[in-house]
Backbone as CSV, one residue per row, in Angstrom:
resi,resn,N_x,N_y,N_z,CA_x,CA_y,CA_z,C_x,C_y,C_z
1,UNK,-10.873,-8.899,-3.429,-10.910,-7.663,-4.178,-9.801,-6.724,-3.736
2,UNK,-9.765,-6.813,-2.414,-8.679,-5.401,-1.794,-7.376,-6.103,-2.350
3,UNK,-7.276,-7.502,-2.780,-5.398,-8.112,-2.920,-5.956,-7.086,-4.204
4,UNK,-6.573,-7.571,-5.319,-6.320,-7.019,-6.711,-6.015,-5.632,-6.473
5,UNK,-6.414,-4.913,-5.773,-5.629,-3.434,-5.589,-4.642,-3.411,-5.281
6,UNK,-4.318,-4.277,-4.521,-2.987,-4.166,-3.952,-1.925,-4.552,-4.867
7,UNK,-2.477,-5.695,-5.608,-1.443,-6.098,-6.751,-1.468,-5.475,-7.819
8,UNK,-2.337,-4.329,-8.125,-2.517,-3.219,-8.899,-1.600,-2.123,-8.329
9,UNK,-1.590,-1.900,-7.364,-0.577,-0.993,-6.985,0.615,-1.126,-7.245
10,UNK,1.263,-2.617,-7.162,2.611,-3.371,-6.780,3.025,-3.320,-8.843
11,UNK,1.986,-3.214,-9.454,2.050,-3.481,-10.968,2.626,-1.831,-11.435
12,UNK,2.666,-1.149,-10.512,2.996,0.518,-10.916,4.435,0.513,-10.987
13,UNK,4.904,1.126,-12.471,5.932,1.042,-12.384,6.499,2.442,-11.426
14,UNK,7.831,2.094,-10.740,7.708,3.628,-9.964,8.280,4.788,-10.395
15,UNK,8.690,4.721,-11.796,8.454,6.408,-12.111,7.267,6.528,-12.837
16,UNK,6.161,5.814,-12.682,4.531,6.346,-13.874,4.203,7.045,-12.630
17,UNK,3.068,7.890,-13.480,2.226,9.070,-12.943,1.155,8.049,-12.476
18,UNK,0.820,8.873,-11.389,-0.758,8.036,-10.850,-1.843,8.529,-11.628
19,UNK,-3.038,7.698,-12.150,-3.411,7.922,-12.712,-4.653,8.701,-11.930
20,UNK,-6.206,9.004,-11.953,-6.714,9.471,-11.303,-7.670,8.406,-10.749
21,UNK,-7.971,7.077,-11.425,-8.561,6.454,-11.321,-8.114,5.581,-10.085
22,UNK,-6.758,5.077,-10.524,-5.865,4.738,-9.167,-6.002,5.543,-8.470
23,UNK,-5.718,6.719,-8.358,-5.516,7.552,-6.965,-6.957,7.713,-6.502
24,UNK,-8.100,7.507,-7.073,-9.120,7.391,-6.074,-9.513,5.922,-5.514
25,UNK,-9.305,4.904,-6.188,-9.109,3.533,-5.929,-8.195,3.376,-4.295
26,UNK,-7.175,3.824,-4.513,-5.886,3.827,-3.586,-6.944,4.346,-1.794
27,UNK,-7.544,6.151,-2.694,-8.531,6.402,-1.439,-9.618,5.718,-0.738
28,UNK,-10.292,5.050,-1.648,-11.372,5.042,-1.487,-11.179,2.993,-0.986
29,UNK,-10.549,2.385,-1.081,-10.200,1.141,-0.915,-9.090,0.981,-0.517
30,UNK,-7.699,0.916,-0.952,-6.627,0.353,0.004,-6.177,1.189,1.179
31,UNK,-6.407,2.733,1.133,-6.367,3.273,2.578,-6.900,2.817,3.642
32,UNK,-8.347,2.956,3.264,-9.137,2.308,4.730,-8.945,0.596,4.781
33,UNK,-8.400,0.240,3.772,-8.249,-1.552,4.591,-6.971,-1.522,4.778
34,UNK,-5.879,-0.781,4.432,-5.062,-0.557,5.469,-4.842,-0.435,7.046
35,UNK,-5.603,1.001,6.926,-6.051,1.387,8.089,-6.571,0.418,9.214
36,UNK,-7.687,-0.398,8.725,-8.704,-0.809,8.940,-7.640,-2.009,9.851
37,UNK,-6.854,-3.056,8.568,-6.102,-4.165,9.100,-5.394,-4.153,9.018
38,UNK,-4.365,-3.338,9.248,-2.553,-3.060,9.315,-2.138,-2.063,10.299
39,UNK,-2.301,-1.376,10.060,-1.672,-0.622,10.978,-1.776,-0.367,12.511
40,UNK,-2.576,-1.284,12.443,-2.271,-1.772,13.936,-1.247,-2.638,14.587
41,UNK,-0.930,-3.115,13.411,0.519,-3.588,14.053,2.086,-2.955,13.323
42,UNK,0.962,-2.370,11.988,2.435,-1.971,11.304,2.306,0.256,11.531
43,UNK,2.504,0.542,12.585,2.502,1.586,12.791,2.983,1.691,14.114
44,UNK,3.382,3.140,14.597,3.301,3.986,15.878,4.771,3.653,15.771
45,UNK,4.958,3.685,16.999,6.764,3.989,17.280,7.553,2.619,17.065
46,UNK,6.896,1.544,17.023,7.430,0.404,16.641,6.792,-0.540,16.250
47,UNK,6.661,-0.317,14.674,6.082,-1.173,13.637,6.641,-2.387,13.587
48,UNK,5.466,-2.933,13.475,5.810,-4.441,12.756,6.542,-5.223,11.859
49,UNK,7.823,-5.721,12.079,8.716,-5.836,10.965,9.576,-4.558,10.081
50,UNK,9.215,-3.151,11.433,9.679,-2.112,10.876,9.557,-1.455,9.854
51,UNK,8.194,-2.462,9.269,6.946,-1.735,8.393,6.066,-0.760,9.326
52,UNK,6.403,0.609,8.864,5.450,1.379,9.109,4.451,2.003,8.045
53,UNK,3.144,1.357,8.240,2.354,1.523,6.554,1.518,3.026,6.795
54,UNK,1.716,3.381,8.111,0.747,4.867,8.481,1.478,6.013,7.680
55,UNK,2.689,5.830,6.997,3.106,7.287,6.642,3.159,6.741,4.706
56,UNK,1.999,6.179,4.339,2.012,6.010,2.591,0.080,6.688,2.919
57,UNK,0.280,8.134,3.315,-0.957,8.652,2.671,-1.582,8.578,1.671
58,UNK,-1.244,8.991,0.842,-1.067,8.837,-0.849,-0.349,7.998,-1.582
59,UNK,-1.175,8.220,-2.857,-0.776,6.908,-3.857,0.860,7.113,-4.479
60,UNK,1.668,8.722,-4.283,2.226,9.033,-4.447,3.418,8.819,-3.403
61,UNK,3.669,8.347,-2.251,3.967,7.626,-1.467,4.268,6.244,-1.841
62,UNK,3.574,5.647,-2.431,3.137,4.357,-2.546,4.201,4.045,-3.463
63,UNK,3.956,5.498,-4.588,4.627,5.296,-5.541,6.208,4.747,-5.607
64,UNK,6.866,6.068,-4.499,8.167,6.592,-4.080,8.864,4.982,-3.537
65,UNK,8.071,4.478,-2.890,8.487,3.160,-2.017,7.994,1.998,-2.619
66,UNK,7.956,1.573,-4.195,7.338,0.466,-5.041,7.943,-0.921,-4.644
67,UNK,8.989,-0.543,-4.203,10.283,-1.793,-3.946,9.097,-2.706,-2.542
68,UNK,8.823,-1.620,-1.516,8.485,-2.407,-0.516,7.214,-2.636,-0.348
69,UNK,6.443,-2.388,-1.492,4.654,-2.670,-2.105,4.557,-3.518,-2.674
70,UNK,5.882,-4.239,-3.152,5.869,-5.342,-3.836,6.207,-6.431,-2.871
71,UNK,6.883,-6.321,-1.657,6.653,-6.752,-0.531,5.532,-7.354,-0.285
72,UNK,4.549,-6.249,0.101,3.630,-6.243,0.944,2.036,-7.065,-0.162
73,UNK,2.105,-6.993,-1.315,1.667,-7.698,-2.177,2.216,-9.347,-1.682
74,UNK,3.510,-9.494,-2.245,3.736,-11.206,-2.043,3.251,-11.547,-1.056
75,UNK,3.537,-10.881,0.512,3.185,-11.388,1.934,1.469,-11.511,1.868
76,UNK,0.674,-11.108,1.024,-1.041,-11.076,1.277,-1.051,-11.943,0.381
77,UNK,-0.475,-12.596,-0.952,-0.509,-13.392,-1.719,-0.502,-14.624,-1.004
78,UNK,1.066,-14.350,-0.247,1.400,-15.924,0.534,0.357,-16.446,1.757
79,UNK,-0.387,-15.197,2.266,-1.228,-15.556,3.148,-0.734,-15.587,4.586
């Protein structure tokens, strides 16, 4: 379930508006499994692959940086 968000996110084109539904989706699900399983390695002063995922608060964030969400989509795809 959390990839389909994620590949819902990666499906945003990056100049669309977030919608509200996404942006509570984004809160309420891919933040905390972020949180939850990433950023423990992809954060603090030296992220993981120099992915640092602690500074995409918002879906608007997310937005700004689509190039490297589409990244982070393929790499959970590929497993």
């Amino acid at each position: 379930m959390k990839l389909l968000v994620f590949a819902g996110l990666a499906a945003i084109s990056a100049a669309g508006a977030v919608s509200p539904v996404l942006d509570r989706q984004f809160n309420e699900t891919v933040r905390p499994f972020v949180t939850k399983y990433c950023t423990g390695c992809h954060g603090g002063e030296m992220p993981a692959a120099a992915l640092d995922l602690k500074s995409y608060a918002t879906m608007d964030a997310v937005i700004r940086d689509y190039t490297r969400w589409t990244v982070v989509k393929d790499k959970l795809e590929a497993k």
